[in-house]
ZADO-1210 file (C-alpha; in nm, 4 decimals, padded with zeros to 6 digits):
<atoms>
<atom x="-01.9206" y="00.1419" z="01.1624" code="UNK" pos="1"/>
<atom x="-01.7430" y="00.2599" z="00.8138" code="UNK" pos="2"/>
<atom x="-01.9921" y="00.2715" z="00.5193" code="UNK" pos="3"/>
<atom x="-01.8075" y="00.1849" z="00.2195" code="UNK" pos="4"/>
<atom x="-01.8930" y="00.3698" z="-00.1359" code="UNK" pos="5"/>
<atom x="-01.9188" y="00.0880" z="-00.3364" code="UNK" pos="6"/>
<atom x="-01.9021" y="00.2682" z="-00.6641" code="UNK" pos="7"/>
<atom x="-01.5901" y="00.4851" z="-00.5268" code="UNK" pos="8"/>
<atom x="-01.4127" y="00.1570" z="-00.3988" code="UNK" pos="9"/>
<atom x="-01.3928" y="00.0279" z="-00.7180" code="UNK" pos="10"/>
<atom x="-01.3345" y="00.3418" z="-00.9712" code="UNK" pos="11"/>
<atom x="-01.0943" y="00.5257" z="-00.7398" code="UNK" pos="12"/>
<atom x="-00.9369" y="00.2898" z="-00.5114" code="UNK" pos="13"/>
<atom x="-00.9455" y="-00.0658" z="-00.7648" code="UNK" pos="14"/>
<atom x="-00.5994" y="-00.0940" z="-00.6478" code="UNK" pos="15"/>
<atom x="-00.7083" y="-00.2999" z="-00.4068" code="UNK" pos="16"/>
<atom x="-00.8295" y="-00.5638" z="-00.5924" code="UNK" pos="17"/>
<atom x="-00.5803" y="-00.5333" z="-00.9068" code="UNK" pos="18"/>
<atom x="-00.2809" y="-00.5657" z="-00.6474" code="UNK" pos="19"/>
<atom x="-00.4463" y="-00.8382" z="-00.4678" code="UNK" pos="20"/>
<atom x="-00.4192" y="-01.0652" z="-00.8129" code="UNK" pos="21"/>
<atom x="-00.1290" y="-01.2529" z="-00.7859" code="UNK" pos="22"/>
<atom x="-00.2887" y="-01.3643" z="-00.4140" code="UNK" pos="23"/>
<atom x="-00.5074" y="-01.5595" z="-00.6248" code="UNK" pos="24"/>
<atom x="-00.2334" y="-01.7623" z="-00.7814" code="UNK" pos="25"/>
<atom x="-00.1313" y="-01.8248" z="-00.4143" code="UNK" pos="26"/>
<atom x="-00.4556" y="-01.9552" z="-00.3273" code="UNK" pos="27"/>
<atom x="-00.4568" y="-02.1737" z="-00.6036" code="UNK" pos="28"/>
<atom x="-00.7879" y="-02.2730" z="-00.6812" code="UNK" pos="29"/>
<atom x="-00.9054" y="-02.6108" z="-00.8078" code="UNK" pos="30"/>
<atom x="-01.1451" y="-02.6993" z="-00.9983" code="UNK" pos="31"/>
<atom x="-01.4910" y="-02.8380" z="-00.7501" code="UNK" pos="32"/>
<atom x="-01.2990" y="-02.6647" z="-00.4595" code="UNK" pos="33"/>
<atom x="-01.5146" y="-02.5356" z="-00.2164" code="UNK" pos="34"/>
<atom x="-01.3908" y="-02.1718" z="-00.1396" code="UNK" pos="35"/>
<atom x="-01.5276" y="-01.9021" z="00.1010" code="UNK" pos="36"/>
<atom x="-01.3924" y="-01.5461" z="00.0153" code="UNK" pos="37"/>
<atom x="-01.3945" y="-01.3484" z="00.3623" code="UNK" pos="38"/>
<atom x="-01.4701" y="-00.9714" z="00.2858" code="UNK" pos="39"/>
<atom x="-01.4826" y="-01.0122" z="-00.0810" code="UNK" pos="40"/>
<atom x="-01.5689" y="-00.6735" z="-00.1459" code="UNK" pos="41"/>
<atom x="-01.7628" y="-00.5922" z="-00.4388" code="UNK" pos="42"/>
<atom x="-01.6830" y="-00.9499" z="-00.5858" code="UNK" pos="43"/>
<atom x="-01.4184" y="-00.9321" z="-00.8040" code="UNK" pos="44"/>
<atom x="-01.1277" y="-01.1629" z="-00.6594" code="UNK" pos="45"/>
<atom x="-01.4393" y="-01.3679" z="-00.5779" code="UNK" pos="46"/>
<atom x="-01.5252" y="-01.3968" z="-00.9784" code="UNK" pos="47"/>
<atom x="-01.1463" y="-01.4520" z="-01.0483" code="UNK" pos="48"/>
<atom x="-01.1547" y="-01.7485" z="-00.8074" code="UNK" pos="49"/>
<atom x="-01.4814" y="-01.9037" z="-00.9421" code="UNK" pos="50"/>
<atom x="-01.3355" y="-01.8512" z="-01.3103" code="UNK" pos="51"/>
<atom x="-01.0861" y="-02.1351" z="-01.2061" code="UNK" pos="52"/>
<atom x="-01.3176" y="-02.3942" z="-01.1434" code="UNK" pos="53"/>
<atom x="-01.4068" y="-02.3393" z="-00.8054" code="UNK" pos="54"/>
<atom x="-01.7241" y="-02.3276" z="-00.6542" code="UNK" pos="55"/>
<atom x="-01.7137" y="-02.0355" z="-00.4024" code="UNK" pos="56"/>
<atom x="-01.9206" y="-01.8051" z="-00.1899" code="UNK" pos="57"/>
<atom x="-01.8391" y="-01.4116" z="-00.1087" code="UNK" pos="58"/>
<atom x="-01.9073" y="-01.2638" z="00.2866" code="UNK" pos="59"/>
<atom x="-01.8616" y="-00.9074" z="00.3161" code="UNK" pos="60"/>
<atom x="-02.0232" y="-00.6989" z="00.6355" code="UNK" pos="61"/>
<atom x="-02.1481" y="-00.4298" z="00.4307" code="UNK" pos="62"/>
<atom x="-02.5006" y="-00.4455" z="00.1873" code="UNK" pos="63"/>
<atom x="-02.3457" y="-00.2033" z="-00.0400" code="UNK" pos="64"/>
<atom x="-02.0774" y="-00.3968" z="-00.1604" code="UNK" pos="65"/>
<atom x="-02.2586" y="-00.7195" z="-00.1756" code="UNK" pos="66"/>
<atom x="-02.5362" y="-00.5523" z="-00.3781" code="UNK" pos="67"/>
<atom x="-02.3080" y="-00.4591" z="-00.6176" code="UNK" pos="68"/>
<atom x="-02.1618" y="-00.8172" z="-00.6435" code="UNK" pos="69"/>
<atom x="-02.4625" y="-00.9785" z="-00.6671" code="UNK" pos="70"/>
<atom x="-02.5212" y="-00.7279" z="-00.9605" code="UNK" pos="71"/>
<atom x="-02.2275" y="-00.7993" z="-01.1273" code="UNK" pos="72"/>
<atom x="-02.1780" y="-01.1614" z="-01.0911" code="UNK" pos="73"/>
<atom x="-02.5204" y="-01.3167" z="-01.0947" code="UNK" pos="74"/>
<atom x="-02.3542" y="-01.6587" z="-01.0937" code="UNK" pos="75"/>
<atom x="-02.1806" y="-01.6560" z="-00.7653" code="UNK" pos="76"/>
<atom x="-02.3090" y="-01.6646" z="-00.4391" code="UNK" pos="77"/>
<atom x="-02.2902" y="-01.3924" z="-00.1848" code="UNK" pos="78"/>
<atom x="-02.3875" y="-01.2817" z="00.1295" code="UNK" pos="79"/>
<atom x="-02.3850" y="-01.0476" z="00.4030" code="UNK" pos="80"/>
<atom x="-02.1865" y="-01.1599" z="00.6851" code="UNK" pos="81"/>
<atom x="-01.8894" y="-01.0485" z="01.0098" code="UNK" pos="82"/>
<atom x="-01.5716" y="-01.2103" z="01.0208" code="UNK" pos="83"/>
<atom x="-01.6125" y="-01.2256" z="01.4196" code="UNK" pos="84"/>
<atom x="-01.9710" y="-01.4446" z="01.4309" code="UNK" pos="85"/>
<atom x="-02.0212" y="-01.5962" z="01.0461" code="UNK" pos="86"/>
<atom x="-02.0770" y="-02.0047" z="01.0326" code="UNK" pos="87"/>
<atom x="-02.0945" y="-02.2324" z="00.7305" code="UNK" pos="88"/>
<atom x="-02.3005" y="-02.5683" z="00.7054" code="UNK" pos="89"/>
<atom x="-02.0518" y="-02.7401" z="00.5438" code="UNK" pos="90"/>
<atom x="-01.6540" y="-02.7447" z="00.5542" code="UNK" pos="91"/>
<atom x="-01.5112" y="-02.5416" z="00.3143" code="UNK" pos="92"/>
<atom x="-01.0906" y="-02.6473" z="00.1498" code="UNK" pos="93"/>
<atom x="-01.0342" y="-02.2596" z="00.1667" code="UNK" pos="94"/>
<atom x="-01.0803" y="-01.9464" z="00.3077" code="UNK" pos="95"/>
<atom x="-00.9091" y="-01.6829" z="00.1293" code="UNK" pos="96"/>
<atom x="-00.9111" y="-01.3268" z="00.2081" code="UNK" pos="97"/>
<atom x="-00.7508" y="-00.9918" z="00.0648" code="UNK" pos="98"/>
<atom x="-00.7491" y="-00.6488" z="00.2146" code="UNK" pos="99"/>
<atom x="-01.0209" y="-00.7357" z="00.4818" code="UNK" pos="100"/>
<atom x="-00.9322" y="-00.9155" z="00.7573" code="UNK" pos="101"/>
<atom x="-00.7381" y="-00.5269" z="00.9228" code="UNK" pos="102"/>
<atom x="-01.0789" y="-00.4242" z="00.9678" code="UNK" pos="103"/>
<atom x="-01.2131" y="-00.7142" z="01.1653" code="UNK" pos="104"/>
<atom x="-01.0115" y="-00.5237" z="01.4565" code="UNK" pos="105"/>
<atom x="-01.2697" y="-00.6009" z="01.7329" code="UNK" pos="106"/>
<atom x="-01.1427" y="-00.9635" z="01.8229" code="UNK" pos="107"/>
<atom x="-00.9286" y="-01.1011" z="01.5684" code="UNK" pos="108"/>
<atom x="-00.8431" y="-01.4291" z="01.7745" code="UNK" pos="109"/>
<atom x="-01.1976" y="-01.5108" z="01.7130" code="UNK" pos="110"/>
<atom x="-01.1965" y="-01.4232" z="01.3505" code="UNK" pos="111"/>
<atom x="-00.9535" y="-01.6748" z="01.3083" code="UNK" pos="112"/>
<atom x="-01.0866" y="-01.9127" z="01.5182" code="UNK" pos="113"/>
<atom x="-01.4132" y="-01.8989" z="01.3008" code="UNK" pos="114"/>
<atom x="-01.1649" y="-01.9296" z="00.9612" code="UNK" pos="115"/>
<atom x="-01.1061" y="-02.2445" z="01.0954" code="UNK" pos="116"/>
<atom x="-01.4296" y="-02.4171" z="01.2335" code="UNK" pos="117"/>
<atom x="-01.5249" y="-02.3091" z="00.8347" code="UNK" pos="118"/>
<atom x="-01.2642" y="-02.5343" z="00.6881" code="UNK" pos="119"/>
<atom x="-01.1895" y="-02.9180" z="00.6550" code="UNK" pos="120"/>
<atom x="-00.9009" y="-03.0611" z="00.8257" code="UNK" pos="121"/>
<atom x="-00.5997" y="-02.9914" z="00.5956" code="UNK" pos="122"/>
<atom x="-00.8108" y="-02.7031" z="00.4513" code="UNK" pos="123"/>
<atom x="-00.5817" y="-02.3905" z="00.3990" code="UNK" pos="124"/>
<atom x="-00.6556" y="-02.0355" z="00.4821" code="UNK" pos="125"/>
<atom x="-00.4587" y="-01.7763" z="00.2611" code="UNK" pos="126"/>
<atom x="-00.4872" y="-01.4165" z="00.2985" code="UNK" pos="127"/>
<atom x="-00.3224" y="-01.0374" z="00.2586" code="UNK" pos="128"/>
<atom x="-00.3885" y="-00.7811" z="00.4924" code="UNK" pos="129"/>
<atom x="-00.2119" y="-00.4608" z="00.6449" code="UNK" pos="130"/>
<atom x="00.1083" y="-00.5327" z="00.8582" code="UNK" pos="131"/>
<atom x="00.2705" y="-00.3738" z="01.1246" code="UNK" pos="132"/>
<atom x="00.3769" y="00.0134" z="01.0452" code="UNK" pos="133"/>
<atom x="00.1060" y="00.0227" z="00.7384" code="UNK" pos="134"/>
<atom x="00.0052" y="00.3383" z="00.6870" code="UNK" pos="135"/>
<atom x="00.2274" y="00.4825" z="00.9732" code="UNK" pos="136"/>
<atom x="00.2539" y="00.8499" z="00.8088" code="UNK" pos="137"/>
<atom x="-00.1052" y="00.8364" z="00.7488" code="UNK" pos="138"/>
<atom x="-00.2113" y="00.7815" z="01.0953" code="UNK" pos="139"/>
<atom x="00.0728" y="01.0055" z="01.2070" code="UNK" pos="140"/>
<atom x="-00.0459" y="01.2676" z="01.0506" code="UNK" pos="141"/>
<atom x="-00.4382" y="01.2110" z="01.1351" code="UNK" pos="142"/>
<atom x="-00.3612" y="01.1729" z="01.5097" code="UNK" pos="143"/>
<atom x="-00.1394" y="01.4882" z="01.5085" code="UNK" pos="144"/>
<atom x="-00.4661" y="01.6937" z="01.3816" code="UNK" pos="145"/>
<atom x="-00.6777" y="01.5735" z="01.5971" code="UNK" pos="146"/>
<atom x="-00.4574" y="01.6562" z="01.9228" code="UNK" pos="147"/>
<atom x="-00.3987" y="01.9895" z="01.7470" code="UNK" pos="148"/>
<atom x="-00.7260" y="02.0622" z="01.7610" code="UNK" pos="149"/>
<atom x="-00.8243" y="01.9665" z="02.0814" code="UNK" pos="150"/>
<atom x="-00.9983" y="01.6718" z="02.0403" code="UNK" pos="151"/>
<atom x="-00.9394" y="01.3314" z="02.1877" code="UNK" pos="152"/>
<atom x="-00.7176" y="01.0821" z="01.9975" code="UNK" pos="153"/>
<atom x="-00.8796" y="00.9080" z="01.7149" code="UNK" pos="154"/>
<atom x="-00.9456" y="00.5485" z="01.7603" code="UNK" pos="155"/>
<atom x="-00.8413" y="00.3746" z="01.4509" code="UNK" pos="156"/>
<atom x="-01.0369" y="00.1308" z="01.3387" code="UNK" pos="157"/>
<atom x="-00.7842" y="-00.1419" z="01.1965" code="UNK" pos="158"/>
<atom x="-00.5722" y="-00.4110" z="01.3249" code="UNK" pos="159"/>
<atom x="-00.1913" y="-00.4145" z="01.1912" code="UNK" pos="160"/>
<atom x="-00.0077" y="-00.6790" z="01.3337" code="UNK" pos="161"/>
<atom x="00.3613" y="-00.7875" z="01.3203" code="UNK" pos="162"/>
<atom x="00.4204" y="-01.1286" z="01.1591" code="UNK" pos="163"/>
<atom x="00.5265" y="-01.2652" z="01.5177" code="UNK" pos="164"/>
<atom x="00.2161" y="-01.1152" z="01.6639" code="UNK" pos="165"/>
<atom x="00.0256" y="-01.2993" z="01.3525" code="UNK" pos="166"/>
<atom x="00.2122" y="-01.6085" z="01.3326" code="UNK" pos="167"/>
<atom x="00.1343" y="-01.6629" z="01.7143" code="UNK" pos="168"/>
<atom x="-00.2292" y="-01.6000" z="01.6697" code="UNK" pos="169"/>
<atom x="-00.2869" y="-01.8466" z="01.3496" code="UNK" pos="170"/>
<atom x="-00.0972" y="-02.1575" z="01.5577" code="UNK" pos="171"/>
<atom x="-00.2615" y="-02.0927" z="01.8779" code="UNK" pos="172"/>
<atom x="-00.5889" y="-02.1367" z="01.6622" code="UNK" pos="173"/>
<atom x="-00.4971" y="-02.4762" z="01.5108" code="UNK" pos="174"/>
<atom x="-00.3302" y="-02.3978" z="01.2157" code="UNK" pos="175"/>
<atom x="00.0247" y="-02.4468" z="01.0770" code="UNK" pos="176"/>
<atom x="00.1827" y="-02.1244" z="00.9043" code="UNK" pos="177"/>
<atom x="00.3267" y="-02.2827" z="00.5598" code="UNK" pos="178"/>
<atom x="00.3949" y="-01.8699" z="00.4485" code="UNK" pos="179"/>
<atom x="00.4045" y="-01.5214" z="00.5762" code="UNK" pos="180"/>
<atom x="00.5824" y="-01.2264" z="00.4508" code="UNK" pos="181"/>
<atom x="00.5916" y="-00.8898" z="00.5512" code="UNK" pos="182"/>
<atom x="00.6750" y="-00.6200" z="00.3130" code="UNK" pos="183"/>
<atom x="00.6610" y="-00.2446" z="00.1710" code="UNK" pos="184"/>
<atom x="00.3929" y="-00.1636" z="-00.0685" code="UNK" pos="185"/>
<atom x="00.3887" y="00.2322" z="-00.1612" code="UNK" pos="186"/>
<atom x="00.0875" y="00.3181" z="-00.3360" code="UNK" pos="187"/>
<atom x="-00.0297" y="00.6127" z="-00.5913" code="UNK" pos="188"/>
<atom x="-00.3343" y="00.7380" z="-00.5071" code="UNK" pos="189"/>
<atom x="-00.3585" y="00.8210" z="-00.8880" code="UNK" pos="190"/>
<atom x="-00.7550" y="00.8958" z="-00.8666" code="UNK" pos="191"/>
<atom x="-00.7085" y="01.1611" z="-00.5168" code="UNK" pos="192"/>
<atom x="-00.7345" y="01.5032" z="-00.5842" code="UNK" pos="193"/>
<atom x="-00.7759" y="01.5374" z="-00.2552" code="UNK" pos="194"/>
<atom x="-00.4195" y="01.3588" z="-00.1368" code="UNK" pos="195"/>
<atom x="-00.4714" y="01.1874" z="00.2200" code="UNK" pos="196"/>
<atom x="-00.7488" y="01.3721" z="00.2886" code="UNK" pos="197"/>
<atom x="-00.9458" y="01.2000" z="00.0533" code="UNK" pos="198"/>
<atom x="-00.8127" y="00.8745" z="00.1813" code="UNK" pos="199"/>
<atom x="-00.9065" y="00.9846" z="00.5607" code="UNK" pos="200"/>
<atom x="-01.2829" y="00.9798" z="00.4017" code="UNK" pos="201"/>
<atom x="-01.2772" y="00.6317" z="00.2386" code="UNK" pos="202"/>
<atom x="-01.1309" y="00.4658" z="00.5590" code="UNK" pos="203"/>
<atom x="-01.1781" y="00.6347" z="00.8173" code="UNK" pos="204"/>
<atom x="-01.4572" y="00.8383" z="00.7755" code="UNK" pos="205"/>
<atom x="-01.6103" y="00.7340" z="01.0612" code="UNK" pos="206"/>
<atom x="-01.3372" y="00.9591" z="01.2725" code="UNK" pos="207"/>
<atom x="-01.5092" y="01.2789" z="01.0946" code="UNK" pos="208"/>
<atom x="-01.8895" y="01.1474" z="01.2173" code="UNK" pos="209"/>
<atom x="-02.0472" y="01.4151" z="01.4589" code="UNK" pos="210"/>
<atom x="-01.8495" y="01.6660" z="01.3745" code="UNK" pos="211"/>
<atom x="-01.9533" y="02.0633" z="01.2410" code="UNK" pos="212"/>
<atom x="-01.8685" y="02.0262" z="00.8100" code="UNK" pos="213"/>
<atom x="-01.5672" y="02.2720" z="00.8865" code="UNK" pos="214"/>
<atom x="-01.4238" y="02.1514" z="01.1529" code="UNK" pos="215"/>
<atom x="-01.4050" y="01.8547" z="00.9352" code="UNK" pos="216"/>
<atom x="-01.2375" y="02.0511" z="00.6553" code="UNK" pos="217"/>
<atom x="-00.9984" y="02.1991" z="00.8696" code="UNK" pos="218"/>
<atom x="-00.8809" y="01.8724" z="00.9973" code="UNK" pos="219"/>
<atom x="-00.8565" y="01.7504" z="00.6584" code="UNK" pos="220"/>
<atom x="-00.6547" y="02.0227" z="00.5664" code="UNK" pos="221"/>
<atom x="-00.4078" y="01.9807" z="00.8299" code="UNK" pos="222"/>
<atom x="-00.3307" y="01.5815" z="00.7819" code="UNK" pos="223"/>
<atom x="-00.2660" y="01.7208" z="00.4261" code="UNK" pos="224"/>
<atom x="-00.0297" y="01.9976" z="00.5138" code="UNK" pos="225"/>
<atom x="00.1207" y="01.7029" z="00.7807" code="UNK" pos="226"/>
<atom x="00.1027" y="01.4034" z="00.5461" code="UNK" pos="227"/>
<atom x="00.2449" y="01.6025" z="00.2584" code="UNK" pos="228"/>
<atom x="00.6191" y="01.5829" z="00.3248" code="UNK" pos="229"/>
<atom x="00.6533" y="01.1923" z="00.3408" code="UNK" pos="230"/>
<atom x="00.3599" y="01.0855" z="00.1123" code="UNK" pos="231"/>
<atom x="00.3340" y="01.3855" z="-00.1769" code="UNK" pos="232"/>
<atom x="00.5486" y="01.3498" z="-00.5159" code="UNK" pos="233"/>
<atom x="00.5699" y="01.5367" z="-00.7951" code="UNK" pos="234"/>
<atom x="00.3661" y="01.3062" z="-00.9595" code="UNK" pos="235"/>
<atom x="00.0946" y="01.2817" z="-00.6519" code="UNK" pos="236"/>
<atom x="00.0145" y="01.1241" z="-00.3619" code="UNK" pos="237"/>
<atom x="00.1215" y="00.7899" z="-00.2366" code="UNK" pos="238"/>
<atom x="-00.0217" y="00.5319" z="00.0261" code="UNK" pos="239"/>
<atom x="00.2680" y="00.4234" z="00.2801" code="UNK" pos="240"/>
<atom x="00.1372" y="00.0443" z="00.3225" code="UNK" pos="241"/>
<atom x="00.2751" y="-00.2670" z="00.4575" code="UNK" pos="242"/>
<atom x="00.1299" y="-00.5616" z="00.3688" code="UNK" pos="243"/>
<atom x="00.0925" y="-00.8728" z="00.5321" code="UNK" pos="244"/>
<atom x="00.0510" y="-01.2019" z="00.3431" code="UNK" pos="245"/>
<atom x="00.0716" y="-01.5863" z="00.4859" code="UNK" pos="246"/>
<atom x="-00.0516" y="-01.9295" z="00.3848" code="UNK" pos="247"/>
<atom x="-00.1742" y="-02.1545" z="00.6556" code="UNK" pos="248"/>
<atom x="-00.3357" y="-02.5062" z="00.7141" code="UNK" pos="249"/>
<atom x="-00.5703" y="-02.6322" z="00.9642" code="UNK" pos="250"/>
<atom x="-00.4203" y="-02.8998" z="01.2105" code="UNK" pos="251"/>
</atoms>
């Protein structure tokens, strides 16, 4: 299981949530909406959404992060919960969801299905997550360490699916896709001194886990040395994603 850094999630990588902003105006939030932000993180798009009038609750999977959003948004309600087994009492008009739903990789059919057993008929679920090809010289470069040095091919622990593969999955669940795009988002890893290596140990730190300290370092230092011609500018290192983003309503 990845352990996020709460504290590091939001100083050095607040892209996230910055970028996810204009998601937000997707959503578009009513005032007395009920809204149920799936892996809200350390509460932030979660505040922006209750600041519109909307009464709303945060689920994330890990205590860190919803420690930290308790403690910064004593007004909102939070709580720890999975994407694959979480249930509401009541129905909710929304689900929204930003940079999350890639990690709940284990069975996202069931995911969805459990977006919409949480929402009213007509409700609308409205999300950004990674796409197809996101992060593609990242992972290149990971798995090409790893085989160099004789271990076994990392399994990654995200789910990046084409729109079509998407698209399928949110109508066979019972919901009509009103929006979906697919597109290029290159991102500066402004706050990585230590380029994609640094990234490797935010998200997928979990691949280094058992392994001697320099063994790790040398690995590190090779999906640098790898990831450096495609991601490294003169003025630093860049994230190759692709994001996925789609509106949908429950049948």
């Amino acid at each position: 299981m990845t352990r996020w850094n709460a504290r590091a999630y939001d100083s050095s990588f607040g892209y996230v949530s910055p970028q996810g902003a204009p998601l937000v105006d997707l959503l578009d939030p009513q005032p007395g909406e009920h809204v149920l932000d799936l892996g809200c993180g350390t509460g932030v798009l979660t505040a922006e959404i209750a600041a519109r009038g909307a009464r709303v609750l945060g689920i994330d999977g890990s205590t860190a992060m919803i420690e930290k959003a308790l403690a910064q948004y004593p007004g909102i309600d939070f709580i720890i919960g999975d994407g694959h087994d979480f249930s509401v009492v009541q129905a909710y008009d929304a689900v929204f969801s930003n940079a999350a739903l890639h990690w709940m990789s284990r069975d996202p059919r069931t995911v969805i299905a459990n977006v919409r057993e949480a929402l009213r008929p007509g409700g609308r679920f409205v999300a950004e997550m990674g796409g197809a090809g996101n992060c593609a010289e990242l992972t290149a470069a990971l798995s090409t360490a790893w085989r160099e040095y004789g271990l076994r091919e990392p399994e990654l622990p995200w789910y990046f699916p084409t729109p079509a593969e998407h698209s399928r999955l949110l109508e066979e669940e019972g919901f009509v896709v009103r929006l979906l795009e697919n597109f290029d988002r290159p991102t500066p890893l402004d706050e990585c001194p230590g380029g994609a290596a640094d990234w490797v140990r935010m998200y997928a730190g979990s691949l280094l886990e058992g392994l001697p300290a320099d063994l790790a370092d040398a690995l590190l230092r090779r999906v640098n040395e790898l990831a450096a011609p495609a991601l490294r500018r003169e003025t630093g290192w860049m994230a190759d994603y692709v994001r996925l983003r789609f509106a949908a309503v429950r049948r």
